[in-house]
N, C-alpha and C positions, 0 to 999 in steps of 0.2 A: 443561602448561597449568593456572595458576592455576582453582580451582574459582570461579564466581560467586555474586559475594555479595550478601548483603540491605543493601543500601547505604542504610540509611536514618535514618543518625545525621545528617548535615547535614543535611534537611529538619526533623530533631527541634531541631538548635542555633540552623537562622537563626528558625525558628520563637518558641524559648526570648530568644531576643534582642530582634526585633521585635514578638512578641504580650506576652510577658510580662515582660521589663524594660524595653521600651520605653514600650508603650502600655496594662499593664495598672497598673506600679507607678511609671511616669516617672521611673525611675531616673534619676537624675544622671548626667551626663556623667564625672563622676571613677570613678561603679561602673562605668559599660558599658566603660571604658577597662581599669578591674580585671581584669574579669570577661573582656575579650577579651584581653588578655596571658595570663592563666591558661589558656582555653583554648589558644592559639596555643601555646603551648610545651607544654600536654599532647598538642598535636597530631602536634607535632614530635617527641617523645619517643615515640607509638604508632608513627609512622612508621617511628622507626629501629628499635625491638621487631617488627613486626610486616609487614613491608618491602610496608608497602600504602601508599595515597595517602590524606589522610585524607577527601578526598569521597566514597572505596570502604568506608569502613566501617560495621559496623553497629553498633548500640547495645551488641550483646549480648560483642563487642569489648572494651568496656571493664568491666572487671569489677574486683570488689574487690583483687587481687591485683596490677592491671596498675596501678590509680590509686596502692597502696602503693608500688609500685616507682617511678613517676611522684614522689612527694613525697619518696621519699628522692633520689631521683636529685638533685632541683634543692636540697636540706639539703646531701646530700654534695660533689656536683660543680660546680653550680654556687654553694655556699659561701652560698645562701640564710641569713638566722636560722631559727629558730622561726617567730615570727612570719607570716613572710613566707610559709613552707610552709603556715602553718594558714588565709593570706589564700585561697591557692589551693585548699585545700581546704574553703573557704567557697564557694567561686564554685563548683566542683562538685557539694557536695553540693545546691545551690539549683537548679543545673539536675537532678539525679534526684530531687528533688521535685517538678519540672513533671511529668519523663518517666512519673511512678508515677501522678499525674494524671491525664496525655494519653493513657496506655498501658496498662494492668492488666496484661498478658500481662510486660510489665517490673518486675512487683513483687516480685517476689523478686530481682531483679539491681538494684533500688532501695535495698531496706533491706541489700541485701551492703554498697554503697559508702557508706549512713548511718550505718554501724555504724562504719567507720573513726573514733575517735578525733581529737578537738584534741589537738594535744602541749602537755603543760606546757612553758610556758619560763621562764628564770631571770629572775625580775625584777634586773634593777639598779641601781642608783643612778642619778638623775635626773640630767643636767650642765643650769648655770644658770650664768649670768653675777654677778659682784659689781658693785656700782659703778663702781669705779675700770675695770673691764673695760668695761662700756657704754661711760662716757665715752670711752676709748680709741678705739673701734671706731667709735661717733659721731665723734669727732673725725677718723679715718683719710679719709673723703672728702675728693678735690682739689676745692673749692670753684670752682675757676676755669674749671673746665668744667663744660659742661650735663650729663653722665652724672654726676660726683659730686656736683652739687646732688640729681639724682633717689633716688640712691641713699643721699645722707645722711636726705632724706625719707622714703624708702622704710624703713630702719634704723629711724630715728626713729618710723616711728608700729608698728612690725612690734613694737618692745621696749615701746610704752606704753600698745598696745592688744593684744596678744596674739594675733592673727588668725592660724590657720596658713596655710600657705603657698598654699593652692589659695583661701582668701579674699581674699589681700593681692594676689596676682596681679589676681584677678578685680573686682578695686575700679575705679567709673568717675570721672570727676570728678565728676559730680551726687552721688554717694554721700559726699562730706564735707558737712556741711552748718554755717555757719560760724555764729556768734550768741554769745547770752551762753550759751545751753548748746551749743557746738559738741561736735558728734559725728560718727563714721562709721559711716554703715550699711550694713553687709552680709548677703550672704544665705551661712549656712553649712549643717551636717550635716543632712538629712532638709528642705532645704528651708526653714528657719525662718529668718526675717530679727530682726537683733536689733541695738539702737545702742548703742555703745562710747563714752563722753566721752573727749573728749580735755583736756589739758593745756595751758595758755595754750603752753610753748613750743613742742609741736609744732601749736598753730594759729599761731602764729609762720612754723613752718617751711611749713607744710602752702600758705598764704596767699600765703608768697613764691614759693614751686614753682609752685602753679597761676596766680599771678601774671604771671611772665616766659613763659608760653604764652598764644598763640594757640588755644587748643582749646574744643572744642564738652564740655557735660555727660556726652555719652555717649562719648566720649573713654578712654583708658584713664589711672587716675591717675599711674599709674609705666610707661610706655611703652619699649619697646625701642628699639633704636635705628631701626626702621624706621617707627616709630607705633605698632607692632600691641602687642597683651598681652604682658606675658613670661612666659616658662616657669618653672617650677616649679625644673627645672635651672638657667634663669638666674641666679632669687634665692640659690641655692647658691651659684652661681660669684661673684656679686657678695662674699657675704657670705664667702667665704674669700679674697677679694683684700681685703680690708678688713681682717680676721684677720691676713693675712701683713703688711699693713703696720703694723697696730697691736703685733703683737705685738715688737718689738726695747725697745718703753718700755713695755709689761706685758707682764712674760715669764710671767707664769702663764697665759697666753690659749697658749704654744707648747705645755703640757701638757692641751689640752683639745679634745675633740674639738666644732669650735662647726658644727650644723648650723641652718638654719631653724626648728627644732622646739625648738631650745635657745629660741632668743628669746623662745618664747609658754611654757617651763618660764619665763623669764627674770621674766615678767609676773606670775604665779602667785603665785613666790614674793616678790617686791617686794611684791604685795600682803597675802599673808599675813603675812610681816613688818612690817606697817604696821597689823598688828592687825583686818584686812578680815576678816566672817565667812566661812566657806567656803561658804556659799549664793550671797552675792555673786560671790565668786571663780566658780561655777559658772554664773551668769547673766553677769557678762563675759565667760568664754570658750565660752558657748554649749556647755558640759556638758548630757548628756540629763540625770544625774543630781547632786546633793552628792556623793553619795559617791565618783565619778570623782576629786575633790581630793584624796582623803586619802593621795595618793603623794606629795604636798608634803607633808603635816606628818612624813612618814615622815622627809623631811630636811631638817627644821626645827630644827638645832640648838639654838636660842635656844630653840624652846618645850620640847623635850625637859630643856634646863637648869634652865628657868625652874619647868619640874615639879621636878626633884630639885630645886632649895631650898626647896621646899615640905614635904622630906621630914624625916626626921631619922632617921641613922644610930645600932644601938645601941650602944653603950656595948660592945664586945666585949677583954677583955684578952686578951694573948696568950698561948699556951703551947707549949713547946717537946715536942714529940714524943721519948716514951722508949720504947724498945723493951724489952716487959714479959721480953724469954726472953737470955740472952748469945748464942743463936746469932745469935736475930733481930738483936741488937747488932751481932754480925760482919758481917752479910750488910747492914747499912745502910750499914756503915763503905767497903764495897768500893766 
């Protein structure tokens, strides 16, 4: 007979959910979605360590050593990045800052699981679209149906406004706003709504899209095919059927891995290479900070060039290496 337990970590979770990312911080719909997959799969993981149900456990359960094993688990097995491990171990540690709060008697099983470490991860090189790749990939929609008119619009403002993917989803039609300074405005990171200009041709396109609909402002701009919003994974799917078709007449697109997150690298640097200050660049794409940019000049060839000719190289002749002993002579020659 299992011993009984002090089952009082779910009244501490739904609590952590509905008092204080709900209704204390209004977290956004993108974190509670985070924050509840992290849970959900730490749950499932105690489960199988600990072959309890997770509405039976208690707080004192999870402890620094079980949450370790939890982040390598989903790095090694589930083939997680970095990144993605230290996403979950953000949503954790936010909930044992409530629990140290809400609890005192858990303060020491607080700062165990604080203490865990972000992992460094390898930064890598940015992937961005060239020109000739945009135009490709713009070009790829079958205009003759209603899905590839949405989707070449879709494309089209996703590469000339930069909006990630949970903005460009969440766009309605009232949020283009057409004029001699047309823009779209959205609402992104922490809440902050901020307006993007657009380009005569994508108000070109944008005009003819909302044009051939029947729809109301509150509308979604780019609609699935039932009406409703598309998903996150949808824009994926569109944007690699577009990829697979463009790529046979640019084969450099079959060497690249192109996700939704390339398109708004894609905007960045179009605009840095257009000589945009990086403050701008950070106020277009709703950066908390400048300094978030400077992973584009990191691979900004041109300006990295454009320094060295500013340089000058000295004057070095060359000399050929003598070896001062005969052994040493031998032992070069071998």
């Amino acid at each position: 007979m299992k011993p009984i337990r002090n089952a009082d970590f779910a009244p501490y979770l739904q609590s952590f959910f509905t008092e204080q990312l709900l209704s204390q911080r209004s977290a956004s719909p993108h974190t509670i979605a985070a924050y509840r997959d992290s849970f959900r799969l730490l749950l499932l993981f105690v489960k199988s360590r600990l072959d309890a149900e997770p509405a039976t456990l208690a707080v004192n359960d999870l402890n620094g050593a079980l949450i370790t094993a939890f982040l390598d688990n989903i790095e090694v097995k589930r083939k997680n990045s970095v990144r993605t491990r230290n996403a979950r171990l953000a949503a954790i540690h936010s909930f044992f800052r409530y629990i140290a709060l809400q609890e005192p008697r858990y303060l020491a099983l607080a700062q165990q699981v604080l203490a865990i470490p972000q992992k460094r991860a390898i930064r890598r090189s940015i992937a961005y679209l060239k020109e000739n790749e945009i135009r490709a990939i713009l070009t790829a929609p079958d205009l003759s149906h209603w899905s590839g008119r949405r989707d070449r619009a879709l494309l089209a403002i996703a590469v000339q406004t930069g909006l990630r993917v949970s903005e460009l989803v969440g766009l309605r039609v009232g949020d283009f706003v057409p004029g001699t300074a047309a823009h779209i405005r959205c609402y992104g990171k922490g809440r902050k709504e901020r307006c993007t200009p657009l380009q005569p041709d994508a108000v070109r396109i944008l005009r003819a899209w909302i044009g051939e609909r029947k729809c109301a402002s509150t509308d979604p701009l780019f609609p699935n095919l039932k009406g409703g919003f598309l998903s996150r994974d949808g824009v994926a799917y569109i944007l690699a059927q577009h990829v697979a078709t463009a790529a046979p007449t640019c084969p450099s697109l079959q060497r690249k891995k192109i996700t939704p997150h390339v398109l708004r690298h894609t905007t960045a640097m179009t605009l840095l290479n257009s000589g945009v200050d990086r403050t701008v660049i950070a106020l277009w794409l709703g950066h908390e900070s400048p300094e978030t940019t400077d992973i584009y000049f990191h691979e900004d060839l041109q300006i990295k060039q454009r320094a060295l000719d500013r340089t000058t190289s000295p004057k070095l002749k060359g000399v050929r290496y003598k070896p001062p002993d005969q052994l040493l002579a031998f032992l070069e020659s071998l």
